[in-house]
C-alpha positions as a Python dict, from the first residue, in 0.01 Angstrom:
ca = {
    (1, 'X'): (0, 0, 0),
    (2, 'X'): (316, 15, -169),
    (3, 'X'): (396, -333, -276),
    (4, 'X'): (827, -264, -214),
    (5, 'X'): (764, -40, 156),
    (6, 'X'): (837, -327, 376),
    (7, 'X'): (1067, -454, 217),
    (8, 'X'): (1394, -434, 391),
    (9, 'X'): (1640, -120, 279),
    (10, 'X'): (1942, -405, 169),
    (11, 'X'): (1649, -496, -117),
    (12, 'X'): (1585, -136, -217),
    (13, 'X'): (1943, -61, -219),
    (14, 'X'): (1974, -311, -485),
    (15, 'X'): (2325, -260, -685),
    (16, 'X'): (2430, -550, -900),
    (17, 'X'): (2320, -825, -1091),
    (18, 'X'): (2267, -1066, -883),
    (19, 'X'): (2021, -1027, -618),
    (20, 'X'): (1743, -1014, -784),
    (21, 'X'): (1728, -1355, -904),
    (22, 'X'): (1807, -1510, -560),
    (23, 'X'): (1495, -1344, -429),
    (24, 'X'): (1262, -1439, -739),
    (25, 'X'): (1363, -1825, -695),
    (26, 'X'): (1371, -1815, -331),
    (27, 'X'): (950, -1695, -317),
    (28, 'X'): (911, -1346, -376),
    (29, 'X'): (691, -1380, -620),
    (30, 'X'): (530, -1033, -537),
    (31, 'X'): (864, -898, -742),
    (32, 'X'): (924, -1155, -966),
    (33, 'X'): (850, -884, -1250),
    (34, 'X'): (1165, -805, -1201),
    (35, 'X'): (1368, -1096, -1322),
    (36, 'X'): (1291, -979, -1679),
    (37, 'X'): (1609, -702, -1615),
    (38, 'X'): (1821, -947, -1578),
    (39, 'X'): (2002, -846, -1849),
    (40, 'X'): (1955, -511, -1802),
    (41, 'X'): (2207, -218, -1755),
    (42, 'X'): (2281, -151, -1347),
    (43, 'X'): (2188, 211, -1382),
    (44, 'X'): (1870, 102, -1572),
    (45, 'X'): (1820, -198, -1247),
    (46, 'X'): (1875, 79, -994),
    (47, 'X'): (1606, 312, -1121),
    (48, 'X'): (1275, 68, -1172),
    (49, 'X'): (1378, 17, -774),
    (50, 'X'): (1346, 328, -693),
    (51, 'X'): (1114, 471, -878),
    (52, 'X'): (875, 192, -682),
    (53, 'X'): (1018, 419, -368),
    (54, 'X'): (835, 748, -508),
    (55, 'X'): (486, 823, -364),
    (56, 'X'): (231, 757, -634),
    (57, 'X'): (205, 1096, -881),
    (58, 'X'): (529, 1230, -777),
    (59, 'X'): (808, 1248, -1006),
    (60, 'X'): (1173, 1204, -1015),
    (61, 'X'): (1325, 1566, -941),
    (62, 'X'): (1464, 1668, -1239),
    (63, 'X'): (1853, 1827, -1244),
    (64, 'X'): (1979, 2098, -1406),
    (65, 'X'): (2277, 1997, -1722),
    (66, 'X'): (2419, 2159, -2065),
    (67, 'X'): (2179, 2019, -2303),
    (68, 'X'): (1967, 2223, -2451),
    (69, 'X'): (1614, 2242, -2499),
    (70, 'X'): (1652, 2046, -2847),
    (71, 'X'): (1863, 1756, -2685),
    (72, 'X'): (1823, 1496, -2455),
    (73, 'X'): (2074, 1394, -2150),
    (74, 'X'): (2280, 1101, -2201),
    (75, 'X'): (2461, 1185, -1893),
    (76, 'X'): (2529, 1456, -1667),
    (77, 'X'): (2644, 1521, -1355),
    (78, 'X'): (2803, 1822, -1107),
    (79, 'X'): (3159, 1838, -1035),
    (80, 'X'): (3222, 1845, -644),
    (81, 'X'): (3473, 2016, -617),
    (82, 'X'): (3299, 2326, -791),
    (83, 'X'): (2949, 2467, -941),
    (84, 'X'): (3067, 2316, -1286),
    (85, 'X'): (2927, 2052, -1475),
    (86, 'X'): (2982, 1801, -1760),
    (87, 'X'): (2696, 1686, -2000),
    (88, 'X'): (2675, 1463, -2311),
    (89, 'X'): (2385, 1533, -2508),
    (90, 'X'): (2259, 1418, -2814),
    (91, 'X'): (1965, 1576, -3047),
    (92, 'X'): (1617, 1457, -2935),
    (93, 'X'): (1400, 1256, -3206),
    (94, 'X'): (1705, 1261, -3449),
    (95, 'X'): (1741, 978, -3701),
    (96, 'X'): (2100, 1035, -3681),
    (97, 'X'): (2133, 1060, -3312),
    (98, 'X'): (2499, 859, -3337),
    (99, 'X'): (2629, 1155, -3477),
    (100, 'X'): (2465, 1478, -3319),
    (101, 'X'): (2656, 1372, -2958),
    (102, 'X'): (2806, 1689, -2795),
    (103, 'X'): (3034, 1707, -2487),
    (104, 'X'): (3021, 2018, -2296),
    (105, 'X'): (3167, 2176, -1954),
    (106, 'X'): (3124, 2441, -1764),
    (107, 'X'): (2811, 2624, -1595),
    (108, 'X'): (2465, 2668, -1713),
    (109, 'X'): (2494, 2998, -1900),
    (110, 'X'): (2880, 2969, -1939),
    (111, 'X'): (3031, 2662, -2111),
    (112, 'X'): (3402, 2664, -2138),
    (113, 'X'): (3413, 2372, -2375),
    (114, 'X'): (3227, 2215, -2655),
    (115, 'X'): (3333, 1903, -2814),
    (116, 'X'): (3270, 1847, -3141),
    (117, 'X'): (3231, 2226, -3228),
    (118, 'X'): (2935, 2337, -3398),
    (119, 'X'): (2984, 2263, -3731),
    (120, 'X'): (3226, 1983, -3675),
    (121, 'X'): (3233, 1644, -3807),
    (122, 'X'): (3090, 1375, -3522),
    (123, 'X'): (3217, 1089, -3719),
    (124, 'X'): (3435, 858, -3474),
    (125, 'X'): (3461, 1154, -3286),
    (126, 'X'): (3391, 949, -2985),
    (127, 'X'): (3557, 578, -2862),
    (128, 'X'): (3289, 397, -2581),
    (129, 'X'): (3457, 122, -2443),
    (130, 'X'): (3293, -96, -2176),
    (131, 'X'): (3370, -414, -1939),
    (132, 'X'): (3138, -582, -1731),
    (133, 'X'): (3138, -914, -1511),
    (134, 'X'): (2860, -1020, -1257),
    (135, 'X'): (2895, -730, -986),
    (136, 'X'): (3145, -487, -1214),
    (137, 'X'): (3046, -262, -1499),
    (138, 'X'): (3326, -21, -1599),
    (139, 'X'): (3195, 212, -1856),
    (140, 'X'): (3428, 488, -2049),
    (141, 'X'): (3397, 747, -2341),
    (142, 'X'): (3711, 859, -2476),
    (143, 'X'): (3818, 1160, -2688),
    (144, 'X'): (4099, 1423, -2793),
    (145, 'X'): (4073, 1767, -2871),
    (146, 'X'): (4294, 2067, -2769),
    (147, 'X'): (4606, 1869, -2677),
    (148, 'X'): (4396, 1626, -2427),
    (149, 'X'): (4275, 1318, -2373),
    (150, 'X'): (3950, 1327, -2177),
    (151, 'X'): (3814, 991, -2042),
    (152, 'X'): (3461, 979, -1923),
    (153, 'X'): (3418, 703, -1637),
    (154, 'X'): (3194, 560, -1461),
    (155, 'X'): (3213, 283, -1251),
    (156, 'X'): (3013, 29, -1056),
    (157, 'X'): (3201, -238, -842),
    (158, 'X'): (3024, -476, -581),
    (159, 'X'): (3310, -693, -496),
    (160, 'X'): (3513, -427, -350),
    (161, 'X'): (3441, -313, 7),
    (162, 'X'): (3285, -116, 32),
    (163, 'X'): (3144, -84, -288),
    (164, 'X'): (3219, 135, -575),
    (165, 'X'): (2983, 352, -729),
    (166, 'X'): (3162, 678, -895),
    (167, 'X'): (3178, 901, -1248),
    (168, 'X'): (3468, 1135, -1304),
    (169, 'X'): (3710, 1299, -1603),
    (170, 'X'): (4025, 1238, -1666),
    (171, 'X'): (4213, 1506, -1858),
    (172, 'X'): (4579, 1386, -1961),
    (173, 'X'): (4816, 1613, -2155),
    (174, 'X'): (4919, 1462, -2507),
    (175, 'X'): (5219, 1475, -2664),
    (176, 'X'): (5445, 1449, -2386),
    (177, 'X'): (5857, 1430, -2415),
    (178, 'X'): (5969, 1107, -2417),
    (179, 'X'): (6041, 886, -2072),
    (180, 'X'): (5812, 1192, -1907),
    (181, 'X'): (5473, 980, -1750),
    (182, 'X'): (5226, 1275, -1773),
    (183, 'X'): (4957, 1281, -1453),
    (184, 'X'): (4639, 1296, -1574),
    (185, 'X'): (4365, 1514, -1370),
    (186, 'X'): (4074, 1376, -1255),
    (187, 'X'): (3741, 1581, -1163),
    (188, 'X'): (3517, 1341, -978),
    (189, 'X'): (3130, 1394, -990),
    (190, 'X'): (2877, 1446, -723),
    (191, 'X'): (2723, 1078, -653),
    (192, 'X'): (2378, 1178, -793),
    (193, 'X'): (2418, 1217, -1180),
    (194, 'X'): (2169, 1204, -1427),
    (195, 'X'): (2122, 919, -1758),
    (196, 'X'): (2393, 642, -1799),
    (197, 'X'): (2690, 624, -2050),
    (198, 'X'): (2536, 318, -2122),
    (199, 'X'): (2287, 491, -2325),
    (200, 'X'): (2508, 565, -2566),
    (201, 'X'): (2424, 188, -2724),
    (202, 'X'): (2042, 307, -2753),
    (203, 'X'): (2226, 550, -2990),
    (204, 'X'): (2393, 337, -3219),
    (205, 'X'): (2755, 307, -3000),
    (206, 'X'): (2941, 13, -3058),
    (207, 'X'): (3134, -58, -2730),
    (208, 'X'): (3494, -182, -2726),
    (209, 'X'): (3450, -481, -2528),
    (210, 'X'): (3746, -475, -2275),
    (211, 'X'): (3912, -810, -2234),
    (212, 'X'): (4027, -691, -1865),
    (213, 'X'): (3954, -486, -1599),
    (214, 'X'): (4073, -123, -1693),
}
C-alpha cells in the first residue's frame, strides 16, 4: 500500500517550509525521511510529494517546451492567454552549462525570440535574483535585449490568502522620456510549468539576495 494514500489531501498539498517538520516531531515517523529537505527548494519539496502520489511504474507526464533535443529544461511553461510558450534551456552534460543558457518564446516549430542569439556572448547575459523567508520564495531572472526589459517571475507565497503560487513575464519598454512611468506587460503562465528557476544555482548562478520583498 502506498505509504502517503491515507494521508489527508492538506499533507499532500504540502507548499512551504514548514509543515513538514511539525509532522516529523509530532510522530509521523512513517515520513520522517522527509525532514532531510528541509532546506530544500519549494518546487524541489512539492515534487518528492507528489511523485509518492504516482502509481508505482508510472511516470510524470512529460510537457512539451523550446529546448531542444541537446538541452535540458530549466523552466518552461505555456502562456494562458495563448498556445505560446517560454523556455530557458541550457546544454545537457556541458561543463560550461553557466554559459550555454538560452531564453526562447514562441511555439514549438516557430520561436519568435531567442536570447542570447546563436553565436552570442552568454557572459552576464543573465541577472537571477532571489528572496525567500519561511512561507515566501520570490524568484526572478532578468535581462535586456531589443529595447526591453524582460523579468522572469515566479512566485510562491503562503502567508497570503489564499496562497500564491504563479510564473509570468514582464516586458517593460526601455528608454522611456523622462517623467513618462512606462507599463510593463505581463504574460502570466498556465499553473502547471515544468523545472524551477531555482535550478539555475545547480548551474553555477549566483543569486542577488534581495534584502526585501520585491
Amino acid at each position: 500500500m502506498d505509504r502517503l494514500s491515507h494521508l489527508p489531501n492538506s499533507l499532500l498539498s504540502l507548499r512551504n517550509w514548514v509543515v513538514l517538520p511539525v509532522f516529523c516531531l509530532g510522530g509521523w515517523l512513517f515520513i520522517a525521511h522527509q525532514c532531510v529537505a528541509l532546506a530544500a527548494p519549494v518546487p524541489e519539496l512539492i515534487a518528492r510529494v507528489e511523485s509518492k502520489q504516482r502509481p508505482h511504474g508510472t511516470k510524470a507526464k512529460s510537457q512539451p517546451s523550446l529546448c531542444t533535443n541537446g538541452e535540458q529544461v530549466v523552466f518552461s511553461c505555456q502562456i494562458k492567454t495563448s498556445r505560446k510558450m517560454l523556455s530557458l534551456c541550457s546544454a545537457k552534460n556541458s561543463p560550461d552549462d553557466h554559459n550555454s543558457l538560452r531564453y526562447r518564446f514562441g511555439r514549438p516549430g516557430q520561436v519568435e525570440l531567442v536570447y542570447p542569439k546563436p553565436g552570442a556572448s552568454v557572459t552576464n547575459a543573465f541577472r537571477y535574483r532571489r528572496y525567500t523567508r519561511p512561507l515566501v520564495t520570490y524568484l526572478t531572472v532578468i535581462f535586456e535585449t531589443g529595447g526591453y526589459r524582460y523579468e522572469i517571475h515566479q512566485n510562491f507565497n503562503q502567508e497570503e490568502k489564499p496562497s500564491v503560487n504563479e510564473a509570468f513575464v514582464s516586458v517593460l519598454p526601455l528608454g522611456t522620456a523622462s517623467g513618462v512611468t512606462a507599463t510593463p506587460t505581463e504574460l502570466h503562465c498556465h499553473q502547471s510549468t515544468q523545472g524551477s528557476l531555482m535550478k539555475l544555482e545547480d548551474l553555477g548562478f549566483v543569486p542577488e539576495e534581495e534584502a526585501r520583498e520585491p
